[in-house]
C-alpha positions in Angstrom: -2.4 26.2 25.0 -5.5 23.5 24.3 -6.6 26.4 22.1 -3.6 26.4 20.1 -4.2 23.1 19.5 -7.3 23.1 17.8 -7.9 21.4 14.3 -9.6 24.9 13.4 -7.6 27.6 14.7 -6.3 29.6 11.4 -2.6 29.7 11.1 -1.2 29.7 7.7 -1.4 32.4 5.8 -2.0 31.8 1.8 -1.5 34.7 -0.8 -4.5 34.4 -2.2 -7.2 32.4 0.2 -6.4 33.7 3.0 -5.3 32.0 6.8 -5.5 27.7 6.5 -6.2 25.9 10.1 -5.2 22.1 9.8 -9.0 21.3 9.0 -9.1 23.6 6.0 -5.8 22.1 4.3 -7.8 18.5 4.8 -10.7 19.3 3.6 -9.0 20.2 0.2 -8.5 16.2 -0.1 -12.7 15.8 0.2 -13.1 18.3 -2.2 -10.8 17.0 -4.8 -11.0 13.0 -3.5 -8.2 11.0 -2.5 -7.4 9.2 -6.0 -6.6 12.9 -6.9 -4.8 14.3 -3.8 -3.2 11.8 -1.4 -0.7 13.6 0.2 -0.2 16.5 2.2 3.4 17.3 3.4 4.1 19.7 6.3 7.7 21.2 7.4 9.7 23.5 8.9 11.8 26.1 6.3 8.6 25.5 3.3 5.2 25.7 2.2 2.7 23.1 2.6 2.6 21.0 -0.3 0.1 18.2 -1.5 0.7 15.7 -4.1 -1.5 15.8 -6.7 -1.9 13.3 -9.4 1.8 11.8 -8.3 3.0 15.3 -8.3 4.3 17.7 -5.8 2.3 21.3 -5.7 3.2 23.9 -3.2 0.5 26.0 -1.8 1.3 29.6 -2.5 2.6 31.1 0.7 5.4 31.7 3.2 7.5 29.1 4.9 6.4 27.3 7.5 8.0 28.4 11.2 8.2 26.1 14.0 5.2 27.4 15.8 3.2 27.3 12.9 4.6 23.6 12.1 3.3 22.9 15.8 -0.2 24.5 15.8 -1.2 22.4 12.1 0.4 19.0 13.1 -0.1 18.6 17.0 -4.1 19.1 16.8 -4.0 16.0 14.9 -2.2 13.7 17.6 -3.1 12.8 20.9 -1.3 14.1 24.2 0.2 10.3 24.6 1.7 10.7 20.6 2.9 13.7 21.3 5.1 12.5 24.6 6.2 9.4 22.4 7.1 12.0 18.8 9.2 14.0 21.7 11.3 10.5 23.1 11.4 8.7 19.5 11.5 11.4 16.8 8.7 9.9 15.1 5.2 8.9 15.2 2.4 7.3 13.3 -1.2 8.4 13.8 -4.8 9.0 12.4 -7.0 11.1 11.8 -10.7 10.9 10.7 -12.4 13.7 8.8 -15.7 12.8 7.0 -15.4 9.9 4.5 -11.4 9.8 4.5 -9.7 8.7 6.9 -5.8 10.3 7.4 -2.7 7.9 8.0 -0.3 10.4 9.3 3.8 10.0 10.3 5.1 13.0 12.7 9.2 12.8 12.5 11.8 15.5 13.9 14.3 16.1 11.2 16.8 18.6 10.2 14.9 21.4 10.5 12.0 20.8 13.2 8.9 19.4 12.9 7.6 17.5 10.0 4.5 15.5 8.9 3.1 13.0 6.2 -0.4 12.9 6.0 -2.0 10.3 3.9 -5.3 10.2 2.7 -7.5 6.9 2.6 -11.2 7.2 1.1 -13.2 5.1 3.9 -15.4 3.9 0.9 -14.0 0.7 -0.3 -13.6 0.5 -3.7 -15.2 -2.3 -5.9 -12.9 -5.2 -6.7 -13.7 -4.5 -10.1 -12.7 -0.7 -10.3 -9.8 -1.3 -8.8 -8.4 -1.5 -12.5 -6.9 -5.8 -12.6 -5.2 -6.1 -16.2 -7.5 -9.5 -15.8 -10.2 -11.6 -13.4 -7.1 -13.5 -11.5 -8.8 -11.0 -8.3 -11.5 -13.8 -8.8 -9.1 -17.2 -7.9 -7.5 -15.2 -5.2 -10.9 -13.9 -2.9 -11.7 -18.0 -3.5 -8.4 -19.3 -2.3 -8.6 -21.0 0.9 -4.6 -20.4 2.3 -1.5 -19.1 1.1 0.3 -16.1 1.4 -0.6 -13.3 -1.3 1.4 -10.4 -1.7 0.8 -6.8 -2.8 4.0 -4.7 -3.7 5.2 -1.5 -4.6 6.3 1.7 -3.4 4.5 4.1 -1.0 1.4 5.8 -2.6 1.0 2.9 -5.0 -2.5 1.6 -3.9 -1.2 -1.4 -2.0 -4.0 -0.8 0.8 -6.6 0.1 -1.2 -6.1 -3.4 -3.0 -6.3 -5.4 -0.1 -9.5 -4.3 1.5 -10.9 -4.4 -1.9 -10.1 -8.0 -1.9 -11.2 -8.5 1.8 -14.2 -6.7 1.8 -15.6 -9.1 -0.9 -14.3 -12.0 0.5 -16.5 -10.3 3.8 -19.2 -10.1 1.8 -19.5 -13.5 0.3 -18.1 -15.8 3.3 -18.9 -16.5 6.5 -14.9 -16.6 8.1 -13.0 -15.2 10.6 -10.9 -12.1 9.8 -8.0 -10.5 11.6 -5.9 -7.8 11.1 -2.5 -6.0 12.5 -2.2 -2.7 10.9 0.1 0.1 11.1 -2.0 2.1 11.5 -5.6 0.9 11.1 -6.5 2.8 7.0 -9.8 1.5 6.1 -12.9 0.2 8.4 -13.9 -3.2 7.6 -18.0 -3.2 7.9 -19.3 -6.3 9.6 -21.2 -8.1 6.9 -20.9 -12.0 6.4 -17.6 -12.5 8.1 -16.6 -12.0 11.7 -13.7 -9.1 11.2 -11.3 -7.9 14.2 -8.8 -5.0 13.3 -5.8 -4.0 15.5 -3.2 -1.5 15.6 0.4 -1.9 15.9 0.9 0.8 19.2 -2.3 0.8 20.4 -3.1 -2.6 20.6 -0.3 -4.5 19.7 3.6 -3.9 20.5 4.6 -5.1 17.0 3.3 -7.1 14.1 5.1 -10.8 14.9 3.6 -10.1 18.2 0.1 -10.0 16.7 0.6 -12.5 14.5 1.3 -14.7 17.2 -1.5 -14.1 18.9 -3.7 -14.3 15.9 -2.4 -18.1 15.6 -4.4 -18.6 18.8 -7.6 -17.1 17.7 -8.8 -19.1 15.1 -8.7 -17.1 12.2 -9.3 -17.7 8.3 -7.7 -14.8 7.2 -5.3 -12.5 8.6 -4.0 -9.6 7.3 -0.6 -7.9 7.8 0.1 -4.9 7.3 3.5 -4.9 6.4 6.5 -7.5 6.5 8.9 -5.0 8.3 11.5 -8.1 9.7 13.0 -11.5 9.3 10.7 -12.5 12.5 7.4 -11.1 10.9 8.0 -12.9 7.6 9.5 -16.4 9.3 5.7 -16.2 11.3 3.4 -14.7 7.7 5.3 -17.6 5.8 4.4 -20.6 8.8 0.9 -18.7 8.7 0.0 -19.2 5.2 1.8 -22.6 5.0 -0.9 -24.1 7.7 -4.0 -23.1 6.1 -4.3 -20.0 6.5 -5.0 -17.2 4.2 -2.9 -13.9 4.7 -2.5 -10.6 3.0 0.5 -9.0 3.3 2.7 -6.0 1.6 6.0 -5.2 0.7 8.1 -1.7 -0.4 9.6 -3.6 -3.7 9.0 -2.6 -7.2 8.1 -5.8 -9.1 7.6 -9.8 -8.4 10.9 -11.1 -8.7 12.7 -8.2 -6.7 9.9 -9.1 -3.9 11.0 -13.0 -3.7 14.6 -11.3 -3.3 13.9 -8.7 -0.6 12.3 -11.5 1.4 15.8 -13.6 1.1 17.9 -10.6 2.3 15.6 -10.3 5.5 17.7 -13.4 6.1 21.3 -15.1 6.7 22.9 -16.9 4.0 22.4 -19.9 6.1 18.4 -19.6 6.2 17.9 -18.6 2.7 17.3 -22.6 1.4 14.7 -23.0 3.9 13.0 -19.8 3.5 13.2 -20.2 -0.3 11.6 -23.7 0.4 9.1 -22.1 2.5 8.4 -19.6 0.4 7.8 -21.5 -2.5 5.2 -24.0 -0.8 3.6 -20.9 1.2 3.5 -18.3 -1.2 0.0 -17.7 -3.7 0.3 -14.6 -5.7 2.6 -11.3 -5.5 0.7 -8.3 -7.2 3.4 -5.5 -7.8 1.8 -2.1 -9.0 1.8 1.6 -9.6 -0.6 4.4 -10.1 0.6 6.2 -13.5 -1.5 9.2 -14.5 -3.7 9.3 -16.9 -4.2 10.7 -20.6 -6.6 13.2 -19.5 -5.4 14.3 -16.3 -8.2 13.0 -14.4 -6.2 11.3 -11.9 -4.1 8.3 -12.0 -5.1 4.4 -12.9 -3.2 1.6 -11.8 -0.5 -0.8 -13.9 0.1 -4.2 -12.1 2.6 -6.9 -12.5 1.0 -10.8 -11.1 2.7 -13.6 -10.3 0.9 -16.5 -9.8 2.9 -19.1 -8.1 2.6 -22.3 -9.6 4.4 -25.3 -10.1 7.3 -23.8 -12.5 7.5 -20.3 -10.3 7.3 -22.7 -6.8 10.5 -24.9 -8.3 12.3 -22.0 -9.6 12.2 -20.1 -6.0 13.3 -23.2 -4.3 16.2 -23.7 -6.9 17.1 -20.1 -6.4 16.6 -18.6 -10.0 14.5 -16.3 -8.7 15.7 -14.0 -12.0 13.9 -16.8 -14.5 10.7 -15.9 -13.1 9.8 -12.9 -15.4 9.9 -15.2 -18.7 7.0 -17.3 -16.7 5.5 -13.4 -16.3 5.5 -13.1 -20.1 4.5 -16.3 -20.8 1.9 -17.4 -18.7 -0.7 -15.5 -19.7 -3.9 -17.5 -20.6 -7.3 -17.2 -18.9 -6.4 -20.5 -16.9 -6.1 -20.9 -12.7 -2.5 -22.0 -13.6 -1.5 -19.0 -15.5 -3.1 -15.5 -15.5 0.3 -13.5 -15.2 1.4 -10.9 -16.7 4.3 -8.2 -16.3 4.3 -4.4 -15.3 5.2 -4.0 -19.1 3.0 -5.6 -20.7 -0.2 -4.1 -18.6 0.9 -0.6 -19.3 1.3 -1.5 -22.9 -1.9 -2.5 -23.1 -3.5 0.9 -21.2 -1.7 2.6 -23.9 -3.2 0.9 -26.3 -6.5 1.7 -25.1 -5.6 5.5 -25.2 -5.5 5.3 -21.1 -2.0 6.6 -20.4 0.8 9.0 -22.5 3.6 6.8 -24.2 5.9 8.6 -22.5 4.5 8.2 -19.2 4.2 4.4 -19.9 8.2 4.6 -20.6 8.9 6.5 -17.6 7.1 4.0 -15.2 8.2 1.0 -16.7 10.7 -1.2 -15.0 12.7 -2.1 -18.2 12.1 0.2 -21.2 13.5 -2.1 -23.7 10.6 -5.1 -22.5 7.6 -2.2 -22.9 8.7 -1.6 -26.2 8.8 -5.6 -27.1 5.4 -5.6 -25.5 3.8 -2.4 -27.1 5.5 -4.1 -30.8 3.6 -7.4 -29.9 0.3 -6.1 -28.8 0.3 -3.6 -31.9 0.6 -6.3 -34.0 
């Protein structure tokens, strides 16, 4: 049975390139890179399929079977992951396979067995390839606390962001770093800062847990992986309101619905003090997507930044959370104070510079009507 569960015994069999093993369908994502290719998805009752350039592509076989489902995914976890998939229906692992390292999610569902397997280049990108509509990247690796925020759904780049951020704050100050991940994506190298990454499961029960702990260790900066709960945002908030500087993400689409999401995490009879801490606590919220590109080399990225000053800070105390996007329009100068902008507005400008289709642009923007205004204004 140990053989069977090897990440090179050949099981699937393709029409065309003959019998995939686990390793084979990963090392597609080397060849290809993991801007390209980030996803591979693996279930009972279909074909593999990996998402290419945002899009879903079968691989040209039959339908996966329940052994077959067990002899890709269960090479990939551990003896104690697979007890814990087989008790909780679900499971989050990694995998490392040259320069990528895989964040994967094993889940029972309907049919059997199922897995998510994401790709993460272990190369950290440059801050300024990351693709910033503008140099606010530049206040925010020179802030010294505050809680910054990077939104958007799953596959948007939200990781990829942050250690770009991190890693250059790593390289140009000395400061203590910590991290709770779920799981651990990319590697921090050891350069000018002191960095200590943990994982939620392996070495931590849960992310308020770490955070806790973190408090006691004297940290600069501290990254969370995810605000999953009222608890683990009550402790991010207190964290960045005391001098610390913490990363965080969200699954929101844009700024102001990430203020909102944050308020529903809470009773009715919390919400002015969260708003109030949220609104002395909070830095930045960067809320982006990867859209594809014009010439189907893969897919750049369109952000929305909030920069939370003084007008932003009042209106979230208020409560008029929705009067925050005229600040995103507005706001705009090359100023510490200002250097927003919305979703729209940056994807009017990549097409503009011939980066991404119109009608892509439409379809990814959060309100056609405000594209169009911002498209008519920068044509202009």
């Amino acid at each position: 049975m140990a053989d069977d569960y090897s990440v090179s015994v050949k099981v699937y069999p393709t029409e065309k390139q003959g019998v995939f093993s686990i390793m084979d369908m990963l090392e597609y994502f080397e060849k290809h890179g993991a801007m390209r290719v980030s996803d591979l998805h693996i279930k009972v009752g279909a074909p593999p399929a990996y998402r290419i350039d945002g899009d879903l592509v079968k691989l040209k076989g039959p339908n996966i079977n329940p052994e077959m489902a067990e002899k890709l995914l269960y090479p990939l976890m551990s003896e104690e992951k697979r007890r814990k998939l087989r008790s909780e229906r679900s499971v989050d692992c990694s995998y490392r396979l040259g320069n990528l390292q895989f964040r994967i999610n094993m889940f029972i569902e309907n049919d059997g067995l199922a897995g998510a397997i994401r790709a993460l280049s272990m190369d950290i990108p440059n801050l300024e390839s990351i693709g910033f509509p503008n140099d606010v990247w530049k206040d925010i690796t020179n802030l010294q606390h505050g809680l910054v925020l990077v939104t958007g759904i799953t596959g948007a780049g939200k990781s990829t962001t942050i250690a770009s951020m991190i890693d250059r704050i790593n390289e140009l100050k000395a400061c203590r770093i910590m991290t709770a991940e779920d799981p651990i994506e990319y590697v921090f190298p050891q350069k000018n800062s002191m960095i200590s990454q943990r994982e939620v499961g392996r070495d931590l029960k849960s992310f308020h847990q770490g955070l806790r702990e973190m408090l006691r260790q004297d940290p600069d900066i501290i990254f969370v992986g995810e605000m999953r709960d009222a608890e683990t945002i009550s402790m991010t908030l207190m964290a960045a309101e005391t001098g610390h500087l913490v990363f965080s993400t969200l699954h929101t689409r844009d700024a102001t619905g990430s203020i909102t999401r944050i308020l529903d995490y809470f009773p009715a009879g919390r919400q002015a003090e969260v708003r109030n801490q949220l609104s002395l606590g909070l830095a930045y919220i960067i809320s982006q997507k990867l859209v594809p590109r014009n010439d189907a080399s893969g897919r750049i990225v369109a952000m929305e930044i909030l920069n939370n000053n003084y007008a932003c800070a009042n209106l979230i105390r208020i409560g008029k959370v929705e009067q925050i996007y005229s600040q995103l329009q507005t706001k705009t100068r090359n100023q510490p104070d200002e250097k927003m902008i919305t979703l729209e507005k940056h994807l009017a400008m990549l097409v503009k510079e011939n980066k991404i289709d119109l009608l892509e642009a439409k379809r990814w923007a959060n309100d056609v009507k405000c594209f169009a205004d911002a498209l008519q204004r920068i044509e202009r």
